[in-house]
C-alpha positions, -999 to 999 in steps of 0.1 A, spaced: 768 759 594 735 740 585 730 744 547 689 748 541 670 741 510 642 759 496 616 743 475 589 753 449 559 725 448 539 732 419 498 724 423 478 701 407 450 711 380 422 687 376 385 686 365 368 688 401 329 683 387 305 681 358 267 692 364 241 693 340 223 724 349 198 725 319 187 698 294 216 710 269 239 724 297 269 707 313 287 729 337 330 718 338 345 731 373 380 727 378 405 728 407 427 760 395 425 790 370 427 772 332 438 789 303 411 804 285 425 825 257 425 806 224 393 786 217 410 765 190 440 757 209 445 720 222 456 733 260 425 759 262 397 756 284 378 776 261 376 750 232 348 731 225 367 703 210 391 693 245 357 680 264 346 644 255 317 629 265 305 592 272 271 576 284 235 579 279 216 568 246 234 583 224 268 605 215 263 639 227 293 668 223 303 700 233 297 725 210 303 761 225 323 768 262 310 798 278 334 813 307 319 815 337 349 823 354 387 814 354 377 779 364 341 774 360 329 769 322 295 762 309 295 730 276 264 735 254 258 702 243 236 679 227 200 669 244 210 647 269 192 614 283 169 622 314 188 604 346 216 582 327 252 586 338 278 601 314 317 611 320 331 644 308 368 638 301 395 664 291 422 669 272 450 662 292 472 686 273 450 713 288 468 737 310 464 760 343 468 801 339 504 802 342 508 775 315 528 752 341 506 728 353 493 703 329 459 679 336 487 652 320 513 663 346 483 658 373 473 624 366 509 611 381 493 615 416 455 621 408 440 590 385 409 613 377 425 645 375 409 642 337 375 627 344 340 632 363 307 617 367 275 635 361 235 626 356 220 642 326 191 663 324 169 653 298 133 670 281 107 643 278 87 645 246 48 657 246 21 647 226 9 681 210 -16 666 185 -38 640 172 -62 644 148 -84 622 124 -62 630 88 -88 615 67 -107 582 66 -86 551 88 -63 570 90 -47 588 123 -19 619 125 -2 626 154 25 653 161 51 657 192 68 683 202 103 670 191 122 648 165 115 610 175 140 586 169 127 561 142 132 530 159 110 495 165 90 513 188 79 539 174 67 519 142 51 489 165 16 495 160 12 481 198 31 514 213 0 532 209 -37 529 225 -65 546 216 -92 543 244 -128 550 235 -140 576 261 -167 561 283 -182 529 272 -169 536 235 -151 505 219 -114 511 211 -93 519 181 -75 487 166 -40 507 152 -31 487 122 -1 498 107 22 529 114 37 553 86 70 574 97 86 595 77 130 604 83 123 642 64 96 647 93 104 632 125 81 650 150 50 632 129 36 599 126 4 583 109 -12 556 121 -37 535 101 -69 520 123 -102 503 124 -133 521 140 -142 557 146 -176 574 152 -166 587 190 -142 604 211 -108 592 221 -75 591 244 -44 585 224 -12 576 248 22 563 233 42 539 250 80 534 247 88 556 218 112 578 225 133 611 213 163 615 197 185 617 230 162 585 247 136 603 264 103 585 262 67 599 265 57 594 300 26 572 304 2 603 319 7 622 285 -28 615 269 -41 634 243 -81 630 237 -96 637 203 -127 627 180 -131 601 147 -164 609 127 -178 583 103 -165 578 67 -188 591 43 -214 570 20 -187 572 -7 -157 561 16 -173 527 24 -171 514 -11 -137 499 -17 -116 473 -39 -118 450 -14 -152 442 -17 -176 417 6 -211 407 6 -230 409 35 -263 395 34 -293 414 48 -331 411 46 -330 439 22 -305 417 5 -267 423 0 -245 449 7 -209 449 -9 -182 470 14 -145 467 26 -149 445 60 -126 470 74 -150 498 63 -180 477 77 -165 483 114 -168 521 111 -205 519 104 -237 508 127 -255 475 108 -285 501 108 -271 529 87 -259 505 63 -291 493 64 -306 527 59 -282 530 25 -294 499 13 -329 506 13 -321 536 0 -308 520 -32 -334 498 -32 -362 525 -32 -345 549 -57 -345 514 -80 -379 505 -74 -391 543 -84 -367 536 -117 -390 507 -122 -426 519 -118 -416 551 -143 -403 527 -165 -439 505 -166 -459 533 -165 -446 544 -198 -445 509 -217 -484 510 -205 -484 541 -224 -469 529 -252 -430 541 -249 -409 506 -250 -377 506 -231 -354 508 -261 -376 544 -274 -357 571 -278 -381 592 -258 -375 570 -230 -339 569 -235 -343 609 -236 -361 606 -208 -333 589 -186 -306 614 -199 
């Protein structure tokens, strides 16, 4: 009599796919229903800590699984990097259902039983506001932390395009600051017109950059009379004679308004003058005390 065997093939559990399905999203699908009981347990679909990521611009992790179902589970993660390629790997102590089928016990026959591919979703960040702060001076907010790198302090990552004919705004210097990360300040030359700011190559905290059609147009006014005066002082000869200012502060003014200001000066001395004859030809000398009365 023949003697017959009977024999029981266990399956194999492995992680089928990872999809990024939002910007913070990565959905794990998986060949067989996974334990998902204890979310602290190292076998556990459920727990945060058995799903490891690598790739993209930076380190993102999972930190809360949401069941789907007994083999689909949702990763909240970290922004991720618009288009760059990551791997999701798994614990391989992780188990099916019946707690017989290990990912470890998987890899014998399946190399990447633990492992899968995806492209990540990522939020580019928007320019949401530039405004003239105060006097050379330039704020401009985005909609997300930045990450303070070279770029975003290189004054050349950002251009300020006069609107129609207008001359553009020379960005001289940029001012970050680590407890505000959405903001920067840029110090400039020019003003008196309207403007489009773009940003070039700066870039979030997960390596999105500002895409090159997000402009943001805005106004500079002129400093005010007191505003041009500054430690830095030059003369600038004129035929009303010479005017002292900042060459920096010279650029945000037309030669005829400073013009204007100088005669100005020049008339409100003169007037000074002819009171101050008219009453020595009355008999008041300049060191009186009625004239010195007079000029209090």
């Amino acid at each position: 009599m023949a003697t017959t065997y009977g024999f029981t093939t266990l399956g194999l559990v492995r992680l089928l796919t990872a999809t990024a399905t939002d910007y913070t999203v990565v959905r794990a699908v998986f060949s067989d229903a996974m334990k998902r009981s204890d979310p602290l347990a190292t076998d556990d679909a459920s727990n945060p800590a058995n799903y490891v990521f690598v790739g993209g611009f930076r380190v993102i992790h999972a930190k809360e699984v949401t069941i789907i179902n007994s083999t689909t589970f949702d990763l909240t993660v970290d922004e991720m990097q618009d288009g760059a390629q990551y791997t999701l790997s798994v614990r391989t102590s992780m188990v099916d259902e019946s707690g017989t089928v290990t990912i470890e016990s998987s890899l014998v026959t399946d190399p990447d039983a633990d492992n899968a591919v995806f492209i990540g979703l990522g939020e580019h960040p928007r320019i949401v506001s530039v405004s003239n702060l105060a006097a050379g001076l330039i704020q401009v907010d985005f909609s997300e932390a930045m990450f303070i790198g070279p770029r975003l302090k290189a004054p050349d990552s950002y251009t300020v395009t006069g609107i129609g004919s207008v001359t553009p705004l020379l960005v001289e210097s940029v001012i970050t600051d680590e407890a505000l990360p959405t903001r920067v300040t840029l110090k400039f030359i020019g003003g008196g017109s309207c403007y489009t700011f773009s940003a070039i190559g700066v870039i979030d905290l997960a390596g999105n950059p500002v895409l090159p059609g997000d402009t943001f147009s805005f106004c500079v006014g002129l400093p005010g009379i007191d505003e041009l005066f500054t430690q830095d002082k030059t003369y600038f000869e004129t035929d009303l004679g010479a005017i002292q200012l900042g060459i920096s502060n010279l650029s945000q003014r037309r030669i005829e308004d400073l013009v204007i200001m100088r005669a100005q000066a020049l008339g409100f001395r003169e007037q000074l003058s002819i009171i101050s004859d008219a009453l020595a030809n009355s008999g008041v000398n300049r060191d009186d005390q009625k004239l010195n009365l007079f000029k209090g």
